[in-house]
C-alpha positions, 0 to 999 in steps of 0.5 A: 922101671928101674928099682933105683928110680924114686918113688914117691908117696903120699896119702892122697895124690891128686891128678889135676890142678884145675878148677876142682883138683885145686879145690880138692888139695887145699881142702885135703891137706887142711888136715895136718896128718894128711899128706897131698901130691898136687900134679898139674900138667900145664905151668904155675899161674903164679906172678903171670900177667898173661893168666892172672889179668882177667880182661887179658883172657881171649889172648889165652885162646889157642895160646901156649896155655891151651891144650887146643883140641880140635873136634872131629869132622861135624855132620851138622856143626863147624868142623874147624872149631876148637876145644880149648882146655886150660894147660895152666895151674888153675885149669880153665878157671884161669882160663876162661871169662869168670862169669859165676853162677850157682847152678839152678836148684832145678838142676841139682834136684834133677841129678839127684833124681837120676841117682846122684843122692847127695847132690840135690840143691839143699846139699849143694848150696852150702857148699856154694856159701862155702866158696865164695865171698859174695858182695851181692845181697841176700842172706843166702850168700857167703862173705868169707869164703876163698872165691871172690864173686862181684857184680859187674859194675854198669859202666858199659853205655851200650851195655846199659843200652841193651839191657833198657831194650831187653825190657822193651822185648819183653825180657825184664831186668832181674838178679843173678845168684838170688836162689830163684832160677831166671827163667826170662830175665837179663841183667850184669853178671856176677864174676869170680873176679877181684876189684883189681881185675884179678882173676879169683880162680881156683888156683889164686882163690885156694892155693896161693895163700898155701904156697910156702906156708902149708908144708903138708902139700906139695904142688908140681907143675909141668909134670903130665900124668901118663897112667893110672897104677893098680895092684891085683885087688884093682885098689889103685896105687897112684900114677905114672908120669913123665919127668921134667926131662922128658923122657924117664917116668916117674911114679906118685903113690897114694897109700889112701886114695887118688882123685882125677881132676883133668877135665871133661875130656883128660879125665876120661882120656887117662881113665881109658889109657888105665884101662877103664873105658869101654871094652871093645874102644880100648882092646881097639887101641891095644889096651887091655881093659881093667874095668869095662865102663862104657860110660868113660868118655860117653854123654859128652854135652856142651854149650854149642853157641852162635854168634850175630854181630852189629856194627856200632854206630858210637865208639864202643868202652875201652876198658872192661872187667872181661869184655862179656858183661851181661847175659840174657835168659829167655825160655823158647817155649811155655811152661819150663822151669829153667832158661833152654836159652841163653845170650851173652853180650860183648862189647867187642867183635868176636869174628873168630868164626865168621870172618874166615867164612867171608862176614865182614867184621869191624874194630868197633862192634857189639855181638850177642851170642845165643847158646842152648842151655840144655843142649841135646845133642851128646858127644864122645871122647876116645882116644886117638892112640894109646899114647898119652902124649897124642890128642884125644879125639873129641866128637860133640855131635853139635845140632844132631838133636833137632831141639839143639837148632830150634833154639839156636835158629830161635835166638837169633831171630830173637837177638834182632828183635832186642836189637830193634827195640828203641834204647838201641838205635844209637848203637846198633849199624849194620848187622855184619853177620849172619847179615840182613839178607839171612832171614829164612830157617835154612839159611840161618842154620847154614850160617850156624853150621858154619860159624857156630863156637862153643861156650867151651863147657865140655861136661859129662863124660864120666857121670857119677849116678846110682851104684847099680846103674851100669852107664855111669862109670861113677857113685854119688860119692865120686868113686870109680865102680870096679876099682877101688882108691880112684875118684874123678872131681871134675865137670866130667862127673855131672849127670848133665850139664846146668842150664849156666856157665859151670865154672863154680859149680866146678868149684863146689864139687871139688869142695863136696869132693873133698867132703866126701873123702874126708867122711869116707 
């Protein structure tokens, strides 16, 4: 690099304005002596309708917005399916549907029982009262925190509908977000949304009120991180990354730490670009391995979800806080303390998947779709090249654990039980895919392999676990074993991913993040 190419510096540098990087600099540069560099890839979210409009987030999938990582050919899923990932400030909390759950305590006492002290449910709830301001009840909740959660008003009739048939199945009306796992229950959900349909992401929750007030942040947008630096003690010294015009690199110091925060799949695409992933994968790729971490980019699990679909008999709502109002847990076998399986509803079509594969569809539907909460099946993330700017190649592996297609085959079989049930025979037409004919365990698998989406829930990549395990590339206090001055704050940290939608739980590791920093 030139010596006369500026190079800035900073006390903390984070990597990543997304659901947690967001959380990390706000919380970071509370402290006024402290100076942090906010690098986002993807655009700012601020006065952009397309973004900030909640029921307005389908039309971002595969949109400007979406890094739209295609998976790698399935041996048993859908090999057309696509990965979003938010390009956007905010990440894919701007990005996705809002749904907002605490992670069961069952899951957060279990990552801490693999090594992941620090992380169990008593540490972690209050953090989660940390974030929010929670219109729900219970005492458990916070009321003045940055995140907006509210539950999603009943005014959906056929929603209503399909909650009075849940209860004809079997599956009673319960809470969301009380404390108390839901193993077999339904209901509305709660949403990090605000009363006028604004999103209550991470960028809008903690960044906005900062934007032109808080001089000791500076947030750049637009500006994609290329590579991790380290001097000879391997501390790392911050990040290399290309300029506005596209073709000169420019680099961020961090003279105390830098925290990664691009995701399930960038984060473990930028650690291994710096030469931290498996040896034998990036010699492979022509990099030169800094710390040899078979973990990075290893344990990818997901949310693989089905879709069965009716045409409506009555119009279906016009309107809606984000079309995907209520969910429905049910455990597929006795004795388990958290849901293997859970529905959303939408009170729209979601032919995405099954139309080009010849189902027919309609303008005015309803759908359910089952997904596996505690999927089985891990993937991987490698790199294509070694060039930052090509897409990483992302394997799931859907449905390689038998358990995985149990369940799914499972759920829909149980969606056309609750759909049979009496409070929704003014609603429910014919059933437009998988469709009545498909009944046997072969042939409703043959239409999840070829239809199934994802609830876009990449996690795991980069797990953090005790400091002498060797397959998890980080420490319970987010640190990168074998460097020094790197954490990761991202969905890729998780040991496993919760048996819920993530998002916020997303949130509160960037709060815990942040935390740890500050103790540390």
């Amino acid at each position: 690099m030139s010596p006369d190419v500026p190079v800035d510096e900073f006390d903390y540098v984070v990597v990543g304005g997304g659901t947690a990087g967001a959380v990390v600099a706000a919380r970071l540069s509370e402290d006024p002596a402290a100076t942090v560099c906010l690098l986002e890839a993807g655009p700012s979210d601020v006065g952009d309708e397309n973004v900030l409009r909640l029921d307005r987030w389908m039309g971002l999938l595969e949109s400007g917005y979406d890094w739209d990582y295609p998976v790698e050919p399935q041996e048993n899923g859908n090999s057309f399916m696509r990965h979003a990932r938010a390009k956007v400030l905010g990440g894919c909390s701007s990005h996705n549907s809002c749904i907002a759950f605490w992670a069961p305590a069952e899951d957060l006492d279990e990552w801490a029982a693999m090594g992941a002290t620090g992380w169990s449910a008593a540490d972690c709830f209050p953090l989660y009262q940390r974030l929010e301001t929670n219109d729900a009840p219970g005492d458990h909740h916070g009321r003045n925190g940055p995140v907006t959660l509210r539950t999603v008003p009943p005014h959906d009739p056929c929603g209503a509908a399909l909650l009075e048939a849940c209860v004809a199945a079997g599956i009673p009306t319960t809470p969301f977000n009380t404390g108390k796992t839901v193993v077999r229950g339904a209901n509305w959900f709660q949403i990090n949304c605000r009363p006028d349909g604004t999103r209550s992401s991470a960028s809008v929750s903690y960044l906005h009120p900062l934007m032109g007030t808080r001089k000791n942040l500076d947030i750049r947008t637009g500006l994609q991180a290329k590579h991790l630096n380290f001097d000879s003690a391997r501390r790392c010294t911050g990040v290399d990354y290309l300029a506005p015009d596209l073709i000169h690199t420019r680099t961020v110091n961090a003279r105390r730490e830098t925290v990664v925060c691009c995701g399930a799949i960038d984060t473990p695409k930028l650690l291994m670009l710096s030469g931290i992933g498996p040896a034998t994968h990036l010699r492979a790729t022509a990099i030169e391995p800094l710390v040899d971490s078979p973990g990075v980019g290893s344990s990818l699990q997901d949310h693989p979800e089905g879709v069965i679909m009716w045409d409506a008999k009555r119009p279906m709502v016009e309107t809606s806080t984000q079309w995907w109002e209520i969910g429905i847990f049910v455990n597929t076998e006795p004795g388990l303390d958290r849901p293997d399986l859970m529905f959303h509803y939408g009170s729209v079509p979601f032919d995405m998947n099954t139309y080009r594969r010849g189902y027919p569809t309609s303008e005015n539907a309803f759908c359910l779709t089952p997904n596996v909460t505690r999927a089985r099946s891990r993937g991987t993330v490698r790199l294509r090249t070694r060039d930052f700017r090509d897409k990483p190649m992302v394997d799931p592996r859907y449905f390689t654990d038998e358990h995985d297609v149990r369940v799914m085959i499972h759920g829909l079989r149980l969606a056309r039980e609750i759909v049979s049930q009496p409070p929704m025979a003014e609603w429910a037409g014919t059933e437009l895919a998988p469709g009545p004919s498909t009944h046997s365990d072969a042939d409703l698998f043959d239409y999840i392999r070829a239809t199934h989406n994802t609830v876009y829930h990449p996690a795991s990549t980069v797990r953090m676990g005790a400091p002498d395990d060797p397959s998890t590339p980080l420490d319970p206090h987010l640190r990168v074993k074998g460097v020094t001055g790197l954490r990761v704050a991202d969905a890729s940290v998780m040991p496993f991913l919760p048996a819920v939608n993530p998002c916020i739980t997303t949130m509160m590791i960037g709060e815990k993040c942040a935390d740890l920093m500050r103790a540390d």
